[in-house]
Phi, psi and omega in degrees: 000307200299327208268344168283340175256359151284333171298332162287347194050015155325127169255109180283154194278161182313306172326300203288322204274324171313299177288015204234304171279000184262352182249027179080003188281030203235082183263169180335300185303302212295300177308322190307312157307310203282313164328278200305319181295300181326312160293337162316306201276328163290355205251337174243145193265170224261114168316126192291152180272138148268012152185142171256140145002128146334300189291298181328306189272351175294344176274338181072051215255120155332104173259129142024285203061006176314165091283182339309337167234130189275199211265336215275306201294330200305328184283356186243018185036077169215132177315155194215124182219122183271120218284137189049027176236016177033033200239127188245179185208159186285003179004283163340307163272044183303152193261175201286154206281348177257036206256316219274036171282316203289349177253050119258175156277186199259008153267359156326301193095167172286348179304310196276008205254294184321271177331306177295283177354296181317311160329311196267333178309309207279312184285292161321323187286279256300339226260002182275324175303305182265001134344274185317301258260336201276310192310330154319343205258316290349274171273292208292317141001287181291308172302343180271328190254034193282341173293164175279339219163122170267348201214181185253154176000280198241120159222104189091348203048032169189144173282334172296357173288359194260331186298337227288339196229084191299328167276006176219090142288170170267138181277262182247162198278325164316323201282291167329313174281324189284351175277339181280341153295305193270047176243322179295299165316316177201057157220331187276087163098037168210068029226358162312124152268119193246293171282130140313098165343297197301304199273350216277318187260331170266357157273344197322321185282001186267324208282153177307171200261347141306331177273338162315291201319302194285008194253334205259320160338290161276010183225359184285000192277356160283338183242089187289006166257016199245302244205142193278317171195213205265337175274331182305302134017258164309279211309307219281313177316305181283325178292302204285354176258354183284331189284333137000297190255359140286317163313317168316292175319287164311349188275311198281336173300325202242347189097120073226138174251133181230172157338286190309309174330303191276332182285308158335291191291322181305304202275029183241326172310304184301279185351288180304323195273308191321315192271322187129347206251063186317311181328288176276016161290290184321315192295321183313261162020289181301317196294292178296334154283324160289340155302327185287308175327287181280018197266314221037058157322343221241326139324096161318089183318123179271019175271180170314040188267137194301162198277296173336281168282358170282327164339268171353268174345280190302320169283332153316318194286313196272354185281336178318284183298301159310350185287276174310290201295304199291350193265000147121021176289145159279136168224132155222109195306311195288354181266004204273219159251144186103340177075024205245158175190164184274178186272166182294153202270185214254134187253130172300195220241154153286131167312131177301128201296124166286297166248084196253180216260172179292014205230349182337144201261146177283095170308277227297002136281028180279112165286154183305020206270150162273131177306095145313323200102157201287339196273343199259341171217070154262277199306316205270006203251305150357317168272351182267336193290313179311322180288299192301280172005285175284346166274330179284008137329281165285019162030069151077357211274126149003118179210172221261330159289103177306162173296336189262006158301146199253010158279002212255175182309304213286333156292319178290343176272315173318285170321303174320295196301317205294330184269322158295359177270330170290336192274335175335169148254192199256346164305323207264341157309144173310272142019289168299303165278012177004113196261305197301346184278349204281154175218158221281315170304319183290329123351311178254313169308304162298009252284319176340286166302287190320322163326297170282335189303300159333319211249342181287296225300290170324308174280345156305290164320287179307323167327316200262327179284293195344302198276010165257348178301128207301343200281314173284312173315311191274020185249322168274018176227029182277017189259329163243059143310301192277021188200054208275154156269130168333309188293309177324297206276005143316269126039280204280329183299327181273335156333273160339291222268329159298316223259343180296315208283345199269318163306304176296340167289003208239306164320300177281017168251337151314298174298321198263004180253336192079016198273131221245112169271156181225323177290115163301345178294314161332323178292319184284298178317323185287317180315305197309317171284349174301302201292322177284325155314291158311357156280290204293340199298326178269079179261169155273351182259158193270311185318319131308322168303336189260338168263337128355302189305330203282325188305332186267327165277342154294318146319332177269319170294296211303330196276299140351311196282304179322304179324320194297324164246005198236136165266000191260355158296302185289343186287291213275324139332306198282337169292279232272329136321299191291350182248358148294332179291292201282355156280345176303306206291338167275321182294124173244116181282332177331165171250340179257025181277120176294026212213007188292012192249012188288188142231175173243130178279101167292354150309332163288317178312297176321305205288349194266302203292279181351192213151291209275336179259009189255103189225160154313115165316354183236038164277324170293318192299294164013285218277301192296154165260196190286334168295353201251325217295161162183112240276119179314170156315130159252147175243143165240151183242129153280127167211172192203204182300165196182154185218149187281181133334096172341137160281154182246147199295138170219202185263160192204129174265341159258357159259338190101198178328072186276129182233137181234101167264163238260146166251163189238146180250095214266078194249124122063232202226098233267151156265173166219131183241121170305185207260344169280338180113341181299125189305143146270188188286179180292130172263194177242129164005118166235123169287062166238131185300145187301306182292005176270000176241128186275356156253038186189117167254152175260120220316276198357300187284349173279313185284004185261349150349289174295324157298345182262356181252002202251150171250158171294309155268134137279156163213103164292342141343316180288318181230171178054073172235030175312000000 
C-alpha cells in the first residue's frame, strides 16, 4: 500500500497521519515512507486546479478539484458542489468502506478511493474523541453529553465547528430547533427582526454554527427543560455566547464576514446589554455597523440573490439600526452617504377578530396611507425614542432657550412624534385593532404581530413620559420660575397624568390576557413610569397617595416579572426599590419635621432614566485592563435655597377656581452629599442654586413636586391612540 502511493505521489494529509498515529500504524517503515513522498512530492510542482468547490472558495481554502467531490469536503463531511453544475455529494451518509469505490470514478485512482476512507476514518475518531473528552468533565460533563446527536446533517458546512468548545456542545438537534421555535415566539421583532420568519426553521441547518450559539444564548432562558437551575443557566448562556463569539471574532480576523457574522454580533449585542455588559454590547453593536457600512448593506444589492436572503440582508440592516437607537445612539442612515437605505423589512398582517364584538374597529375610518407595516414603524418611532434618550441625557441642565420655545430639544422632539404620528395609517391604532376582542390564545398565537405591536405602543408612551417628567421638568426649567406660561405647566401636567395611565393600562392587560412579555424595553418603560409614580405618591392627600403607591408596585412587579429572564430587568427592579427606601427615609410630612435639609441622590434616578446606562457597574472594570481602566468620578453635591414649580390652575368642581401658590424653602446653611448620596458634614455657603447641581435635589422640593404634577382625574380616552 505505503509503496503504491508513493509510486502515486498522493500526499497524505496532516489529518490522515494523525489517525494513522493514534491508532499505532505509523511504525518505524511507515514514517520513512511517508518522509520519502513528502520529498518527491515537494520536488515537483503542484498542479493548478481549474476550478474549485463552492465550500473551498467561500473559505478560501486550496481545493482539491476532484470531482463530483473533492477530497478535502469529504474529510469535513460537507457538502461539495461545484458553480453551475449543482453536484452535491451525500457525505453524511458515507457509505461502508468496502462498499464505497462505486462512488468515484475509475479515473481517480485508489489514492482518492484512500482519502475519502481517511476521511470517514477521521470523522469518526473526531466524534469518539469528544465523547472521551465530555465524560472526562465530571456530572455536568456527562450531562451535556447525554445527547444522541450534537449537530444536524449539515451546519456551516463543517462539523468541526462544534468542536471548538469540548465543554458547550450543542445540545441533541431536536433540543435545538425547539429553542429555535421559542426564539421565533418571543425574540424575533420584540425588539430585533433579524430573520425570515417563514424560512427561519427550515434553513436553521444550513446557517453558520455562530448563529446556533448566539441563537441558543438568547432564547434558552425560555425553555425551562433545557436547565437544572438558574446557575445551571447562567454557565450554558455564557458557554454558548463565549463560543459565538470566538467564531464571529474569527470570521471577522480572518475572513470571509458574511451576512451571519452581523447577524451573530446583534444578538450577541442583546446577550451582553441584557446581561450588565454594556460596554461590550456597544462594541458589538458598533462593530456590526461599521461592518455593514463598509459591506454597503444599506445598499440593494444587484446580485443574483434569492428574495429570501435579500429579505435578510434589509432585516440586518435595519435590526442594526434599531439596535444602536433603542440603545441610546442617535443613528440616521439617510445622513450617511448617498443618502440611501433598503426598504423596511416584510411585516405580518393585523390578525383577523376571530369573534367580533360591538367594540369592531370603524372602516370607514381607513385612510390612503400606504401600510409600511407594524416592524417599519417600531424602526421609524425609534428615532424619537433615541433623541429622547439624549435629551434625558442631560439630566435637566439649564439652557438659555426655554421648552416651550419651538427652538428648544424638548419642542423639536415633541414635533418630530406628533409627525411620525400623521403617517400612522389608522389599521395599526390602538383603537383599531380593539385589543379587548382579543383572547389570550389568539394572543400567543400571534406573538408575530403582537410583539412589535406592543413595543411601537410603549415606545410612543415613554417617549412623552421622559420628556414630561416632572423631575427633569424642574430641573430644566429653574431658570424661569418666574416666567413658566401657565398653559406649558397645564400642557405637561396632562402629559403626564395620560401617557403614565396608558402604560399601566397595558400592565394590567398583560396580567387578564395571561399575554407572557418577553421584550425588556417594556420593563424599562414600566420602571420610568415607577419613578414619575412614586413622586406623585408623596402627597397629604391619602386617596391619592395609596393609589400612586399601588400604581407603582404594580410597575415594579411587572418589571421584577421581566427580571426572571433578563438579569439587567432584575437590577432595575432592585433600583428601584432602593430608591423607594431612599426617599421614604427622607420625606417627613409633618409640618414641624427638623430633617427638611436630607437630600436625595439624584444618581438613582439617573441609573433608571438612563436605558443605555442601566448596567452593572462593574462593566468597564470587566471590559478594560489596567492601562485603560479608570475609576469613575466621585461627586459632591451642594445646596442651598430653592423653590417648587408653580400649580397650574385648575376647576375644582366643588370650590371653583383653585390656585395652590407655591412655597420656598428656606435654607440657612447648604449641606453636602457625599457620592452615596449621604449628608456630610456642614461646608461653608456657596451662592449655587440647589437644583444647578444634578446630583443632588432637596427632599422637601422633590416631594412638593408631586402637588403641582397631580390631577384630580385620569382619562384614558384622551390620549395614546396611537
Amino acid at each position: 500500500m505505503i509503496a503504491y502511493l508513493i509510486h502515486r505521489g498522493t500526499v497524505v494529509s496532516r489529518a490522515s497521519r494523525f489517525v494513522f498515529a493514534y491508532l499505532g500504524i505509523l511504525q518505524e517503515p511507515v514514517q520513512v515512507a511517508l518522509k520519502s513522498m513528502d520529498r518527491e512530492t515537494s520536488e515537483r510542482p503542484a498542479k493548478r486546479v481549474r476550478q474549485a468547490c463552492e465550500p473551498c472558495r467561500r473559505k478560501k481554502a486550496k481545493c482539491p478539484g476532484e470531482q463530483p467531490i473533492c477530497s478535502l469536503c469529504a474529510r469535513l463531511r460537507q457538502q461539495c458542489e461545484y458553480a453551475g453544475e449543482r453536484r452535491t455529494s451525500s457525505v453524511n451518509n458515507v457509505a461502508p468502506l468496502e462498499d464505497s469505490a462505486a462512488a468515484f470514478p475509475a479515473e481517480l485512482g485508489a489514492s482518492h478511493l484512500l482519502e475519502h476512507r481517511l476521511g470517514s476514518i477521521e470523522s469518526k475518531m473526531g466524534k469518539l474523541l469528544d465523547a472521551l473528552g465530555k465524560q472526562n468533565h465530571g456530572p455536568q460533563g456527562q450531562n451535556l453529553a447525554a445527547s444522541d446527536s450534537t449537530l444536524p446533517p449539515v451546519i456551516g458546512g463543517s462539523a468541526a465547528s462544534a468542536r471548538l468548545n469540548s465543554l458547550t456542545p450543542l445540545p441533541a438537534w431536536a433540543k435545538v430547533v425547539s429553542i429555535a421555535e421559542l426564539y421565533l415566539s418571543y425574540c424575533e421583532s420584540q425588539p430585533l427582526p433579524l430573520f425570515h420568519r417563514g424560512s427561519f426553521l427550515e434553513s436553521l441547518g444550513t446557517r453558520d454554527p455562530e448563529i446556533i450559539y448566539a441563537i441558543l444564548a438568547l432564547s434558552i432562558r425560555f425553555a425551562e427543560d433545557q436547565y437544572l437551575d438558574v446557575n445551571d443557566l447562567i454557565a450554558r448562556i455564557n458557554g454558548y455566547t463565549e463560543v459565538a463569539r470566538s467564531l464571529v471574532m474569527k470570521r471577522v480576523s480572518e475572513g470571509p464576514v458574511e451576512l451571519s457574522t452581523l447577524q451573530a454580533l446583534c444578538l450577541l449585542s442583546l446577550v451582553d446589554f441584557t446581561s450588565g455588559d454594556t460596554h461590550r454590547s456597544n462594541i458589538h453593536s458598533s462593530l456590526a455597523m461599521n461592518l455593514a457600512q463598509c459591506a454597503n448593506l444599506g445598499l440593494e444589492s444587484n446580485a443574483n440573490i434569492s428574495s429570501v436572503t435579500r429579505e435578510e440582508r434589509r432585516r440586518c440592516f435595519w435590526s442594526i439600526c434599531l439596535l444602536k437607537r433603542l440603545h441610546g445612539t442617535e443613528f440616521d442612515y439617510a445622513d450617511s452617504r448617498d443618502s440611501s437605505f433598503p426598504p423596511f423589512p416584510e411585516s405580518p398582517s393585523v390578525p383577523p377578530l376571530i369573534s367580533p364584538s360591538n367594540n369592531a374597529p370603524d372602516a370607514s375610518r381607513s385612510t390612503d396611507l400606504q401600510d409600511q407595516g407594524i416592524i417599519a414603524y417600531v424602526i421609524i418611532l425609534s428615532e424619537v425614542f433615541a433623541k429622547t434618550a439624549r435629551y434625558v441625557s442631560r439630566h435637566g441642565k439649564p439652557s438659555q432657550i426655554p421648552p416651550w420655545s419651538a427652538q428648544s430639544e424638548y419642542s423639536k422632539i415633541i414635533t418630530l412624534q406628533m409627525d411620525l404620528e400623521t403617517h400612522m395609517p389608522y389599521i395599526h391604532r390602538f383603537k383599531s385593532v380593539n385589543l379587548s376582542g382579543r383572547t389570550p390564545e389568539e394572543l400567543q398565537e400571534n406573538r408575530a404581530y403582537w410583539g412589535p405591536f406592543f413595543l411601537n405602543q410603549f415606545l410612543y408612551h415613554t417617549n412623552l413620559c421622559l420628556l414630561n417628567h416632572p423631575l427633569l421638568l424642574s430641573l430644566s426649567l429653574r431658570n424661569f420660575r418666574s416666567s413658566i406660561p401657565e398653559i406649558f405647566l397645564q400642557h405637561t401636567s396632562d402629559l403626564i397624568s395620560s401617557h403614565t395611565t396608558w402604560i399601566i393600562h397595558f400592565i394590567n392587560y398583560f396580567e387578564e390576557k395571561s399575554f407572557v412579555v418577553s421584550d425588556p424595553l417594556l420593563g424599562y418603560s414600566a420602571a420610568v413610569v415607577a419613578t414619575i409614580e412614586l413622586q406623585l405618591s408623596f402627597t397629604e392627600k391619602i386617596v391619592i397617595r395609596e393609589e400612586k403607591r399601588e400604581r407603582f408596585t404594580k410597575c415594579v412587579r411587572f418589571v421584577q416579572t421581566l427580571g426572571q429572564k433578563w438579569p439587567h430587568m432584575a437590577k432595575l427592579a432592585d433600583r428601584l426599590q432602593m430608591l423607594e427606601g431612599a426617599v421614604s427615609a427622607s420625606y417627613q410630612p409633618e409640618s414641624g419635621a427638623q430633617n427638611k435639609s436630607l437630600l436625595i441622590d439624584l444618581s438613582r434616578f439617573w441609573e433608571i432614566l438612563e436605558y443605555s446606562s442601566n448596567s452593572d457597574g462593574d462593566s468597564a472594570r470587566r471590559m478594560f485592563g489596567d492601562s485603560l481602566y479608570c475609576e469613575p468620578p466621585a461627586f459632591t453635591a451642594e445646596v442651598s435655597q430653592t423653590s417648587p414649580l408653580p400649580e397650574p390652575t385648575r376647576i375644582n368642581s366643588e370650590q371653583g377656581v383653585a390656585y395652590t401658590p407655591s412655597s420656598n424653602h428656606e435654607l440657612q446653611i447648604p449641606f453636602l452629599a457625599g457620592p452615596q448620596g449621604t449628608t456630610a458634614s456642614m461646608g461653608s455657603p456657596r451662592p449655587t442654586d440647589l437644583l444647578a447641581d444634578e446630583f443632588s435635589i432637596l427632599a422637601t422640593s422633590f416631594f412638593s413636586q408631586g402637588q403641582e404634577f397631580l390631577r384630580t382625574g385620569d382619562n384614558r380616552e384622551g390620549f395614546g391612540n396611537f
